[in-house]
Each structure stands twice: as C-alpha cells, then as structure tokens.
KELOMAR-103639 format. One line per field, with one value per residue (C-alpha): x, y, z; chain; residue number from 1. Coordinates in steps of 0.001 Angstrom, whole numbers, always signed. Layout:
N
px c(X	...)
py c(Y	...)
pz c(Z	...)
ch c(A	...)
i c(NUM	...)
END
This chain:
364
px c(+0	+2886	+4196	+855	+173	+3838	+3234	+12	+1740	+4421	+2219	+526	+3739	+4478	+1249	+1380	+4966	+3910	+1061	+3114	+5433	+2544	+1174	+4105	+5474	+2384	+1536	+5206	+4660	+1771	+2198	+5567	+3099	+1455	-1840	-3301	-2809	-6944	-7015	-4059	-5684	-9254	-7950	-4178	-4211	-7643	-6963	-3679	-4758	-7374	-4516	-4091	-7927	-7490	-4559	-6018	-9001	-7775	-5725	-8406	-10797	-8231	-7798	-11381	-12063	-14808	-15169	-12279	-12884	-16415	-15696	-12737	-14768	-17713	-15417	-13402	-16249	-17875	-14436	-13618	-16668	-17359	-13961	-11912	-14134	-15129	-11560	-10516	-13059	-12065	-8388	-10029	-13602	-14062	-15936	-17641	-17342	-20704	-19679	-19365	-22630	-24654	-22831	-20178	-22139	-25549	-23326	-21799	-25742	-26345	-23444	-23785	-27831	-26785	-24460	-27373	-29202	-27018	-26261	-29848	-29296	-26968	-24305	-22063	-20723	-19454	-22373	-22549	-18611	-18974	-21568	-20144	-16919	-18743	-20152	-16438	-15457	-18906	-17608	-13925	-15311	-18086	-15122	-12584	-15380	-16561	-12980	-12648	-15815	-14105	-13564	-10061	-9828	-10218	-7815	-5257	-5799	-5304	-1847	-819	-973	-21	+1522	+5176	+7881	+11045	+12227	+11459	+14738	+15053	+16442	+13324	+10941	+13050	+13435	+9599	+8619	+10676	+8711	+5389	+6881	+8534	+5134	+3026	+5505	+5172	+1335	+1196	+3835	+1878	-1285	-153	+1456	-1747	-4044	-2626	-2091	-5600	-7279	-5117	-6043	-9398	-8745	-7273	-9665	-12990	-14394	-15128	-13037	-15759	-15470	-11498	-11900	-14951	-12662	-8593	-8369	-10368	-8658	-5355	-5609	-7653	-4732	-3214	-6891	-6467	-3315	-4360	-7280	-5739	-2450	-4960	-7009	-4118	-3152	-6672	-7100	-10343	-11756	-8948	-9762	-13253	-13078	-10708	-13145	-15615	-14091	-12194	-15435	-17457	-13972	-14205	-17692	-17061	-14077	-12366	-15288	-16055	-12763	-13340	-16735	-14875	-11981	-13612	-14123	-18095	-18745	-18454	-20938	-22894	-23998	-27591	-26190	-24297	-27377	-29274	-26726	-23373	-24753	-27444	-25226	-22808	-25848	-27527	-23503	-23690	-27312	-26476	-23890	-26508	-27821	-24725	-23043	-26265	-27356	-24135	-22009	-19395	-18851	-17869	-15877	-19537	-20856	-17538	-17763	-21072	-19478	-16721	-19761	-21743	-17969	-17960	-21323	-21047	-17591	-19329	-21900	-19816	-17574	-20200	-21938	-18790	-18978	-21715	-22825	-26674	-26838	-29563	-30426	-29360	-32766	-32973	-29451	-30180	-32925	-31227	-28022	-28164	-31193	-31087	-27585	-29108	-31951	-29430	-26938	-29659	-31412	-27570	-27275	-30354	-29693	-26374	-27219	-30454	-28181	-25592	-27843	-29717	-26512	-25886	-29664	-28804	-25414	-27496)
py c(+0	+2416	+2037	+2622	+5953	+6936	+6376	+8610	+11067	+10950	+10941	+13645	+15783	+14747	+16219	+19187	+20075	+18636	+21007	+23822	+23602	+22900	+26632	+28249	+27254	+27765	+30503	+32488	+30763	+32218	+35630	+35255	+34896	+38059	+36438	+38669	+37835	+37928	+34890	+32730	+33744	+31981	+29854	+28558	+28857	+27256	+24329	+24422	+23658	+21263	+19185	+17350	+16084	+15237	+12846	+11137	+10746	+9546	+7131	+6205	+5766	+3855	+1315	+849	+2629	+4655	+5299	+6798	+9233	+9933	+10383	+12392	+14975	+14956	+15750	+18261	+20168	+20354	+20850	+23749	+25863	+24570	+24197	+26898	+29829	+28887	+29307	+31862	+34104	+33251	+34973	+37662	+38370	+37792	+40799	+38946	+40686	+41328	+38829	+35625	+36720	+36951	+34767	+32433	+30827	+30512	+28362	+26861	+25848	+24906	+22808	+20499	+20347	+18985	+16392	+15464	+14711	+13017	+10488	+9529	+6444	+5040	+5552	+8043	+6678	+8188	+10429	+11773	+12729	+14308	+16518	+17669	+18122	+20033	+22510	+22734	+24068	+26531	+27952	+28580	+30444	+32247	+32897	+34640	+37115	+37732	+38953	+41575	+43462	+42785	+46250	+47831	+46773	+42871	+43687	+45221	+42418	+39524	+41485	+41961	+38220	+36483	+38648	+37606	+39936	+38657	+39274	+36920	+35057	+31693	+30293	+31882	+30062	+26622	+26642	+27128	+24239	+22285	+22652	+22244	+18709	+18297	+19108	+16642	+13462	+13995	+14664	+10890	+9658	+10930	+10241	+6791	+6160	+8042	+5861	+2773	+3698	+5019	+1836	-114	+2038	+1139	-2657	-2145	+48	-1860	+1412	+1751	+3705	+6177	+6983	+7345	+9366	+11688	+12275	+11716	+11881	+15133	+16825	+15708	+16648	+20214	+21561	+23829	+25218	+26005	+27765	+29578	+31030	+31748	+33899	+35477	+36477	+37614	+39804	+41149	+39717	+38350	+38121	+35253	+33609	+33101	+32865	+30229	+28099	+28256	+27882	+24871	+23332	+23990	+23055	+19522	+18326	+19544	+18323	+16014	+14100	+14443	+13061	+10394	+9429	+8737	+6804	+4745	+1229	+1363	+4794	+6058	+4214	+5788	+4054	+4610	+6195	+8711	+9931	+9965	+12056	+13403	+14164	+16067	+17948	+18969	+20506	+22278	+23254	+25189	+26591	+28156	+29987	+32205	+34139	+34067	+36159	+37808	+39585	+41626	+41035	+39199	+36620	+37670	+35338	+34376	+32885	+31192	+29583	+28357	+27292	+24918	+23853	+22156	+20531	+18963	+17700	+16285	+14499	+13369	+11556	+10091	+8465	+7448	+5782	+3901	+2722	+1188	+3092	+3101	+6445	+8697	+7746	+10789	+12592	+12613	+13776	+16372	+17883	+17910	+19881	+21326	+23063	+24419	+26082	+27169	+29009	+30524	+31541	+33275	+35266	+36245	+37504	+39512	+40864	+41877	+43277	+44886	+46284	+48181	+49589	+50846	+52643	+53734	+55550	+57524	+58381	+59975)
pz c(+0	+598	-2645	-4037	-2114	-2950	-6831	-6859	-5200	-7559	-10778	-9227	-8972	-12031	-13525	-11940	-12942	-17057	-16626	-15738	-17993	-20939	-19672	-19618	-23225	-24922	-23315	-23945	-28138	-28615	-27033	-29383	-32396	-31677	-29525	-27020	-23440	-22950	-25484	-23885	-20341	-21876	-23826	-23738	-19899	-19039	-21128	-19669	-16315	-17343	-18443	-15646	-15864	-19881	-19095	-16246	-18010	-21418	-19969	-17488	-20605	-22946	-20113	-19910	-16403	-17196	-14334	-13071	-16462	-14920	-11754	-12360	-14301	-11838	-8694	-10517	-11481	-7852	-6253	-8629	-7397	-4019	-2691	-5091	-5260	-1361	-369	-2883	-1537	+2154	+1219	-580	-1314	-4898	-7516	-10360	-13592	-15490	-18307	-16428	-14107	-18241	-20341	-18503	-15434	-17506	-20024	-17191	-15951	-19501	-20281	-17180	-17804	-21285	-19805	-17608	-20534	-22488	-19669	-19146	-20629	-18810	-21089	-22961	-26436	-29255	-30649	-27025	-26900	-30885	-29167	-26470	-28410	-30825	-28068	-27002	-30381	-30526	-26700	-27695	-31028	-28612	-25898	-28531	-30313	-26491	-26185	-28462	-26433	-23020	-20944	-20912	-17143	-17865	-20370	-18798	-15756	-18132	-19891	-16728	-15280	-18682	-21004	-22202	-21040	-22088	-25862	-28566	-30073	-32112	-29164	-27147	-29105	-29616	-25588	-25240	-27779	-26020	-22249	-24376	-25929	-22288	-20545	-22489	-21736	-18080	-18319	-20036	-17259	-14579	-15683	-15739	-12668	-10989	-12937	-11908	-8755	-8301	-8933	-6973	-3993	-4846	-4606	-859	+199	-1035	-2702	-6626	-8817	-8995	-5868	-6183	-9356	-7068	-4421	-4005	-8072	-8803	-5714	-7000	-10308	-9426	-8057	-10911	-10920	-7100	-7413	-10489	-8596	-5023	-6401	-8696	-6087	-3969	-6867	-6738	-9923	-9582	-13464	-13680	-10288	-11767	-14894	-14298	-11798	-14439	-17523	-16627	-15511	-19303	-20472	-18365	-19440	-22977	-23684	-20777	-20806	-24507	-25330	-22476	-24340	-27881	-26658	-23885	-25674	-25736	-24223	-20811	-18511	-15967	-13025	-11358	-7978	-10410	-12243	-8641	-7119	-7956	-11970	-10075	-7433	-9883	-11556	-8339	-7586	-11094	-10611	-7003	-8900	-10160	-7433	-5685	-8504	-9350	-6411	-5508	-7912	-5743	-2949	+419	+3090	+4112	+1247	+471	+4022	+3044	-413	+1408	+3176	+722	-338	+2931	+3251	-761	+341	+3645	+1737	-635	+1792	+3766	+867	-63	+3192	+2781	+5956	+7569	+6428	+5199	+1353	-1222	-1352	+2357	+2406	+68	+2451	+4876	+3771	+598	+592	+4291	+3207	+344	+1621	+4516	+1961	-227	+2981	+3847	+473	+715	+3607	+3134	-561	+1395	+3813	+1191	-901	+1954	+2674	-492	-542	+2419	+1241	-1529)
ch c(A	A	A	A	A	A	A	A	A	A	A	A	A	A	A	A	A	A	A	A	A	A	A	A	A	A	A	A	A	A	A	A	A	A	A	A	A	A	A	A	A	A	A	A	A	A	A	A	A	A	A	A	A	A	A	A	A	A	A	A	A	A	A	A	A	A	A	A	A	A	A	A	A	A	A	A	A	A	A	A	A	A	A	A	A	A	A	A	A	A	A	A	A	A	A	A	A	A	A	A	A	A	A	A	A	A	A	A	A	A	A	A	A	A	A	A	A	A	A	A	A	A	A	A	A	A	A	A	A	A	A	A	A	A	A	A	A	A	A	A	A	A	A	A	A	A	A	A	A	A	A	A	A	A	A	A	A	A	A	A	A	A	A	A	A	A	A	A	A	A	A	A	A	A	A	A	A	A	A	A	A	A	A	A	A	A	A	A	A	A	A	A	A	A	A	A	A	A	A	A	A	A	A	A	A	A	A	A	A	A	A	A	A	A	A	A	A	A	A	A	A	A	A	A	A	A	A	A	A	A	A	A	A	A	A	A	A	A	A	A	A	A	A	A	A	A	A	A	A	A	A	A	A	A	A	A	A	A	A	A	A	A	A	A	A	A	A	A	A	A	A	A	A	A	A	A	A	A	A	A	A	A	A	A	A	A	A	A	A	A	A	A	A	A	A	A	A	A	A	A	A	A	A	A	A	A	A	A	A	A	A	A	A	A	A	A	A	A	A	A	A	A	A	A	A	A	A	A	A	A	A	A	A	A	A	A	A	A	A	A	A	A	A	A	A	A	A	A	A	A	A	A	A	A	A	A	A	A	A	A	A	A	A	A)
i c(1	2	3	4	5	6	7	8	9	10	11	12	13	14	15	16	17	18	19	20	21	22	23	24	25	26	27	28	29	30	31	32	33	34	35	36	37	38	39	40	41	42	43	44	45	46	47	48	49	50	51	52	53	54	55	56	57	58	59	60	61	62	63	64	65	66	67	68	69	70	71	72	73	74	75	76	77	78	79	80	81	82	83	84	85	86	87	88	89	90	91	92	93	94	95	96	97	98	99	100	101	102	103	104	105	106	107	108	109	110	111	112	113	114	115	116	117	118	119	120	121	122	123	124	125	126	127	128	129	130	131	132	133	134	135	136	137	138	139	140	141	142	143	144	145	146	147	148	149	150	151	152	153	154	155	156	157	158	159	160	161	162	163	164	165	166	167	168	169	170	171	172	173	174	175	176	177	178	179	180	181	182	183	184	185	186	187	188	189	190	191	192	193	194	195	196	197	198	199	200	201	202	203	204	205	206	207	208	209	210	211	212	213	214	215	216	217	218	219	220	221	222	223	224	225	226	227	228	229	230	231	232	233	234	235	236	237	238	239	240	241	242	243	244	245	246	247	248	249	250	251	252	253	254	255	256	257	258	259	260	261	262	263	264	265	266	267	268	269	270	271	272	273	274	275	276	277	278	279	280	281	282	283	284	285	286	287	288	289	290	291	292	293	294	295	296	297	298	299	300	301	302	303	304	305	306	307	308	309	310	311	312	313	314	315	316	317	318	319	320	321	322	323	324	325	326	327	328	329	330	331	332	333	334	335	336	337	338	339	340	341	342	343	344	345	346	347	348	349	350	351	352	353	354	355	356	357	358	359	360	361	362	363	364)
END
C-alpha cells in the first residue's frame, strides 16, 4: 500500500509540474506569435490547467475505467466551485465581472444540464462525446469574439498576469517548444502512474473507482486550478480567479469528458447512484452559482464559508456511501443539507445586498 500511495503522489507531482510547464510554453509561443494575453488567459491557460484532468481521463478511458474518467470529471467540477471559489473568496472576497454573471455561469448551468441529458441512458458513447466536443469548439469560437468586447480593465488584468515579457529570439521560441513537448511526456507519465495507482487504492480500500476518481483523483488533479485562482485572487485579480473556476469546468464536461466518451471502448458508462446524485449535485452546484453572482455582484468570506460547506457535506456523503454506511439515502441527504444552506446563503445575500444599498440611498 505504501508504494501505491507513494506512486500517486508521484504521478501527481508529475502532472502538476507537465502542466506547468505545458502553460508556460504555450503561453510564452503564442504571445511570441502576436496572440493577445486575454485569449491565452481563456484559452491557452484554461486548457492548460485542465490538463491534468485530460490525461487522467484519457488514460483512465483507454484502459477501460470509465469510471475513473467519470468520476474524475464529476469531482473536478464540484471541487472547482465549491472548494476553489469557497476558499478563494475566504483569502479575498471575490468581484464577479458582469460577463461571467450573463454569459459564462448561464453556459456553465447549460453545459452540465446537457451532460445530464445526455447520460440519461446510462451511457455516454461516441455520438454523445462528438456533441459535447462540438459545443467545445462553438464555446472557444463564442469565448474569442466575447474577447474583443471585453472592458479595458479585464484587459489590462489579463496582460498583466499572462503577457510575455522577455524578448522573442530563435532560441526563445526553440526553448519554449521544447517545455510544451517536455510538458506533455510527463502529463502521459503521470497520468499513468496516478491511474494505476488510483485503482489499486481502490482494490485495498474496497471502494469503486468512482469513488477514487470523485474524491482523491479530482482533488489531486484540481490543483493547478487552485493555485491559479488563489495567487490570482491575492493579486486582486479576480476576473482570472473566476473565470478560471468556471471555464475549466465547461472546459471539463465539454471536452475532458467528450474526449473520455470517444476513446472509452463502448462509451463512458454511468452508473444509477451517479445519475441519482453526484450528476445532479454537480448541476444544483452550477445553478447556485446564479444568485450568488447575481445579487451583488461578488462573494464575500460568508458565502464562500457556506461554499466549502456544501464541499464537505457532498464528500461526507460520498464516503459514507462507499462505506456502505446506515446512512440517510441521497434525497434525504439532500434535504437535509443542501437546501437548508441554500436558503441561509440566499437570505444572507439579501440581507447583506439589502443592507448596502440601503446605505448607499442615504449616502445619496
């Protein structure tokens, strides 16, 4: 078991440093080729750190476990807004800019309800992966014209955080092809050794490799996502620490798991307990995005408390049902935590959004 635990820990590192390295060359090449920083920011970057959760899952899928792939994707996707923006906003409450409140989180909503749908049979084969890819491909075109409109403040944010500063020589370029090519053999070593270890930690432990790919796998391989958002929000930046959150998670179900769904010998299946609960979380985790960004167009330490909240109840429940523990069944479970939260964070919202422009009238 030690040797397993120290081989997903080493694929993991592994990953991370591939991804890294996969950001930074493309990133410096294409800012050498004249590409805005805006457009690497949504597009080179975000991709960048979905890396992690590409390699995991097309090895995952290639090796026939599905579920790993599914699981993987599932997890990330909660963990990025439950657990990121919940302890991004902790460090620093977070401003949400008016195009991911209209366009971004709406798509988010729509993309996972279309995921939802696809998977109500049970299964998702290769018609359902050549539709999600093909929303991928109609987002990226919709994110770069969005671009061009963006404010001169999200502009100036993004050339701040990823534009390339250092000239731009032969040996420049050659050096930065060279962490891109570097970047993408450790992504398919690490994705590897954390494959293979994953599902032999699943064997010990007595727990599916869903569960793994929910939990210790979407964690693992969420982590360029988590520093991403954090030092962005440090740096006040906070167009990048959401946009980030979000686009990585349309990004996951639209292309991780699209790509998943094509190579996966038969399709990606999707278990009953899956379409019962964690498909439908990961929706309701999108959908409470709304009002949260709507009503005040941010989110305070408060509602990122309540944020890491629902991440502990979801993880609760899922290690509880891999226990096999006397627990209450999902719907009950449901009640009892989601919705409560959900109603408190709302009337805090109101409240507090109540409260300011109340303050605002009188300063008036």
């Amino acid at each position: 078991m030690t040797n397993t635990i120290l081989l997903f820990i080493a694929g993991l590192i592994i990953l991370i440093v591939g991804a890294d390295l996969l950001v930074r060359g493309a990133s410096r090449l294409a800012a050498a080729f004249g590409i805005s920083p805006l457009v690497i920011g949504l597009t080179i970057v975000a991709m960048g750190t979905a890396s992690p959760e590409i390699a995991v899952s097309l090895q995952a899928a290639a090796s026939g476990q599905g579920d790993l792939t599914l699981g993987n994707v599932l997890g990330s996707n909660i963990f990025n807004i439950l657990f990121i923006l919940g302890i991004t906003s902790i460090v620093a409450p977070i401003v949400i800019a008016e195009q991911l409140i209209r366009k971004d989180a709406p798509i988010m909503l729509g993309v996972s309800l279309l995921t939802l749908a696809l998977a109500l049979d049970g299964n998702l084969g290769w018609l359902d992966g050549a539709i999600l890819l093909l929303g991928l491909g109609i987002y990226v075109v919709f994110a770069l014209r969005q671009s061009r409109a963006e404010s001169r403040d999200v502009q100036n944010e993004y050339a701040q955080e990823f534009a390339d500063k250092e000239p731009h020589t032969a040996k420049k370029t050659i050096l930065n092809a060279g962490f891109i090519l570097i970047g993408l053999g450790l992504l398919v070593l690490g994705s590897n050794w954390l494959v293979e270890s994953a599902v032999q930690i699943a064997e010990v432990l007595g727990v599916s490799e869903l569960v793994i790919g929910l939990t210790i796998v979407a964690v693992g391989t969420s982590l360029p996502e988590v520093a991403t958002s954090v030092i962005a929000a440090l740096k006040g930046e906070s167009d990048i620490a959401v946009g980030n959150a979000v686009g990585s998670n349309i990004f996951n179900l639209l292309g991780v798991l699209g790509i998943g769904a094509l190579v996966a010998p038969g399709g990606v299946s999707v278990a009953a307990r899956v379409l019962q609960f964690d498909l439908p979380v990961m929706v309701f985790v999108a959908l409470v995005t709304l009002p949260i960004f709507y009503i005040d167009n941010r989110i305070s330490r408060i509602e990122g408390s309540l944020l890491l909240a629902y991440y502990v109840a979801y993880v609760t429940y899922v290690i509880l049902r891999a226990a096999e523990s006397s627990t209450l069944p999902a719907i009950t479970l449901f009640i009892a935590f989601f919705i409560p939260i959900t109603f408190i964070a709302l009337i805090v919202i109101a409240i507090r959004s109540s409260h300011a422009k109340g303050k605002t009238s009188q300063g008036l």
